[in-house]
N, C-alpha and C positions, 0 to 999 in steps of 0.2 A: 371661232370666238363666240359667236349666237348660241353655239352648242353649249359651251362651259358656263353661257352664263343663263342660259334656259336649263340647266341642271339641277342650281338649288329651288330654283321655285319649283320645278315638277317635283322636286323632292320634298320638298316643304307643303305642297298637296297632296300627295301622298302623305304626309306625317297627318294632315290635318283630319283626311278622308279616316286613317285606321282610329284616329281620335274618335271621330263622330261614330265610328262603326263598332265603338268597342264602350262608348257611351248609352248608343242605343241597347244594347244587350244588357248593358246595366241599368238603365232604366228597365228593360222587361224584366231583371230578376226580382229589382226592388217592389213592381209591381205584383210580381205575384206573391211575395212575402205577404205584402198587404193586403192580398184576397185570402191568401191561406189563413192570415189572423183573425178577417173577417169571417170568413168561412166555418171557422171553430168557434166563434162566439158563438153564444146562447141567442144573445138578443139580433144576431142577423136572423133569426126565424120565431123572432113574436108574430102576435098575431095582426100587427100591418104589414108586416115584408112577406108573409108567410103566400098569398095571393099570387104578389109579382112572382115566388120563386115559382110557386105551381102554374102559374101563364106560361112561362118560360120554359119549362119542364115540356110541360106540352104540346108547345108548338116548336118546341125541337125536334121531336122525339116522334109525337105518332105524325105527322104528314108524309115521312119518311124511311117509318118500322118497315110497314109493308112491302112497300116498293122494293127495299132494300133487300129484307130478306128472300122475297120474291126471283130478284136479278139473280143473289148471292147461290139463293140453291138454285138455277139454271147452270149458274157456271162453275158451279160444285158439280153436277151432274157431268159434265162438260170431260172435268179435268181428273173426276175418278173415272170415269167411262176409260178416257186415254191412257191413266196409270194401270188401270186391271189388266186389260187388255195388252199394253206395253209388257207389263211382268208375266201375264200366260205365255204371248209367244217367247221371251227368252227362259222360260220356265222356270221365275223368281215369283212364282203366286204368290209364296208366304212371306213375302216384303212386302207385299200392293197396300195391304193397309197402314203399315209403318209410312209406307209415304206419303199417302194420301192423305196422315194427322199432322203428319212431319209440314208438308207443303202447304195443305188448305191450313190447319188448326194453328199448326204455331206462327206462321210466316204471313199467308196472304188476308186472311181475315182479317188480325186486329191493322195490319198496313190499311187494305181497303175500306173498313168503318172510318180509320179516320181522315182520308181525303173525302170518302163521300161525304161526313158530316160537316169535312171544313168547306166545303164548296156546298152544300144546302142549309148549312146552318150558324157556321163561324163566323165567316164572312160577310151573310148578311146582318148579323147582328152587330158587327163591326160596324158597318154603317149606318144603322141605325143609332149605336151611341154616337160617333160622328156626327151624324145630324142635328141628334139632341144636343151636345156639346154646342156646336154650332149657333144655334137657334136660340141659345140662351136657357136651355134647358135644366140645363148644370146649376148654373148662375140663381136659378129661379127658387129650384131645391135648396141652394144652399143658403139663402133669404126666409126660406120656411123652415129649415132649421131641421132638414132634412140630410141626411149624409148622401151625395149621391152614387158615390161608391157604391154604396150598402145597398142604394133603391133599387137604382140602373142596371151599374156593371156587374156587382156579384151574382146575381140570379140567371145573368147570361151564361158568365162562365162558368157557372155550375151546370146551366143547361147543357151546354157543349160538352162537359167531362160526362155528365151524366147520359150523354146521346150514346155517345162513340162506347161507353161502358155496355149500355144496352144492346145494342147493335153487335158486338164482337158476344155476348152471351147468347144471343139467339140466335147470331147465324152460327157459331162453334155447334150449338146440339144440333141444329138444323143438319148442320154437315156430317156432326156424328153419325147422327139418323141415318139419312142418304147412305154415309158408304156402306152402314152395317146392312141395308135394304140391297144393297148392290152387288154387295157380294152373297150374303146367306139367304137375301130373301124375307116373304114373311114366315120366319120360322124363329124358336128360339133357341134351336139345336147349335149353331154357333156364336150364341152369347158368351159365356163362359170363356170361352179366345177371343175373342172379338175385346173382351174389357180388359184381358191379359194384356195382350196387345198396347190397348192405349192407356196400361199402367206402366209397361213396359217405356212407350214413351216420355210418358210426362211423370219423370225421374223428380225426387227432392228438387237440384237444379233446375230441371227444365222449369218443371211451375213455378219457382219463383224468379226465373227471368221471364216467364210468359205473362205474371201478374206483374212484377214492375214494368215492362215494356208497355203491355196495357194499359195502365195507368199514367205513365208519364207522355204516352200517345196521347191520351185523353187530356191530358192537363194542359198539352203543348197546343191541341186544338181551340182549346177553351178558351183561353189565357193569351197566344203571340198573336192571334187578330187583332182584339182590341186594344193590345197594350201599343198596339206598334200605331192604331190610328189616333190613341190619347194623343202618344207624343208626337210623331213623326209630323201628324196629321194636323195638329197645334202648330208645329214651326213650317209646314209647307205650306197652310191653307189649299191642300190639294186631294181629297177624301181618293180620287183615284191614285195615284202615283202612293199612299199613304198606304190602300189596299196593297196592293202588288208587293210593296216592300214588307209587308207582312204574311203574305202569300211565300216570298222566296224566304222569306224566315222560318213561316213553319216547316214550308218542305225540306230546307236545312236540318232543322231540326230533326223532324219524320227520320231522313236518309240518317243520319249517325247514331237514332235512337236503333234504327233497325241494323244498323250496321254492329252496333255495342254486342244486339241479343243472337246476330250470327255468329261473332264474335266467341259469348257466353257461351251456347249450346254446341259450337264445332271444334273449338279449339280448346 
């Protein structure tokens, strides 16, 4: 009898839970409508916002160019070293580059720009608006007759789509470089195949699921951090618990965006 009648209230939390869960999603899409319309004005980048975006920009961007591309071509080096050498001895040489643009360029780079950047630059910028929100930050701008949207938020999320963009551009040549150095050497007696090759790969389709992928990576980093601590972080008064739930959003995100573009290019 306890079972039948503990049935509808688990079901009825349950109804409540996919409510809230399908709310929040809706608040993030409605959020970033409102950055993308920001983001297309003119006057988001007069000359008072023009500062904050480039602060922004910057300290996204170069405290973690280096670093990045620095790891990235170690384990580029890593993983063409293991494909070359894999395809010589089953004597598949003239595949070893097809995969090694196939694995590093379309697949593992823009994935890995954009968890590095959401864990060195998403995420703390999440809490930092959180904070400011918090603190009456918000509240203070919008007394000075300031949008803080426009001030604050947009130049973050710009920063972020703008990080993970850079980042997936410089280590993609970086890797180029490398495997062409890998296999031919310094010479440029196998250019000519070497570019065959990776036009060969990146077909009409391929590049434009390799640019949409990239980009909505980049948007997904920018954008579900702080959307998820506006609100989330609003009704919990809980900046960590606030995090995390925007943590497991993005990487949700991440997995089906890359799942769409294995999708696109294999099937």
């Amino acid at each position: 009898m306890s079972a039948l009648l503990s049935s509808p209230g688990a079901l009825a939390e349950m109804g409540r839970a996919s409510l809230r869960w399908l709310a929040g999603w809706w608040r993030i899409v409605h959020f970033g409508a409102v950055i993308l319309v920001l983001a297309l004005s003119p006057s988001s980048y007069d000359r008072g916002q023009r500062p904050a975006l480039a602060r922004q920009i910057y300290l996204g961007t170069a405290p973690i160019l280096l670093w990045f591309t620095v790891l990235s071509s170690l384990i580029s080096l890593v993983v063409i070293r293991i494909v070359v050498v894999t395809a010589l001895s089953y004597g598949l040489s003239k595949y070893a580059l097809e995969m090694v643009v196939r694995v590093l360029v379309l697949e593992l780079i823009p994935l890995t720009s954009a968890i590095f950047v959401a864990l060195r630059c998403a995420i703390p910028n999440a809490a930092e608006v959180y904070d400011l929100r918090a603190q009456g930050g918000f509240a203070a701008l919008t007394r000075a007759g300031v949008d803080p949207l426009r001030r604050e938020v947009l130049p973050r999320v710009v920063a972020g789509m703008f990080s993970v963009l850079l980042l997936v551009a410089v280590a993609c040549v970086v890797t180029l470089l490398l495997a062409y150095l890998s296999v031919h050497g310094f010479t440029t007696a196998g250019f000519a195949g070497y570019t065959r090759t990776v036009g060969r790969v990146f077909g009409p389709g391929v590049a434009l699921i390799f640019v949409l992928k990239t980009f909505f990576l980049a948007l997904a980093v920018g954008l579900i951090p702080i959307a998820t601590v506006l609100f989330e972080g609003a009704r919990t008064q809980l900046r960590l618990s606030a995090e995390l739930q925007g943590l497991v959003r993005l990487f949700t995100v991440v997995l089906l965006i890359e799942a769409a573009s294995l999708i696109g290019n294999y099937y």
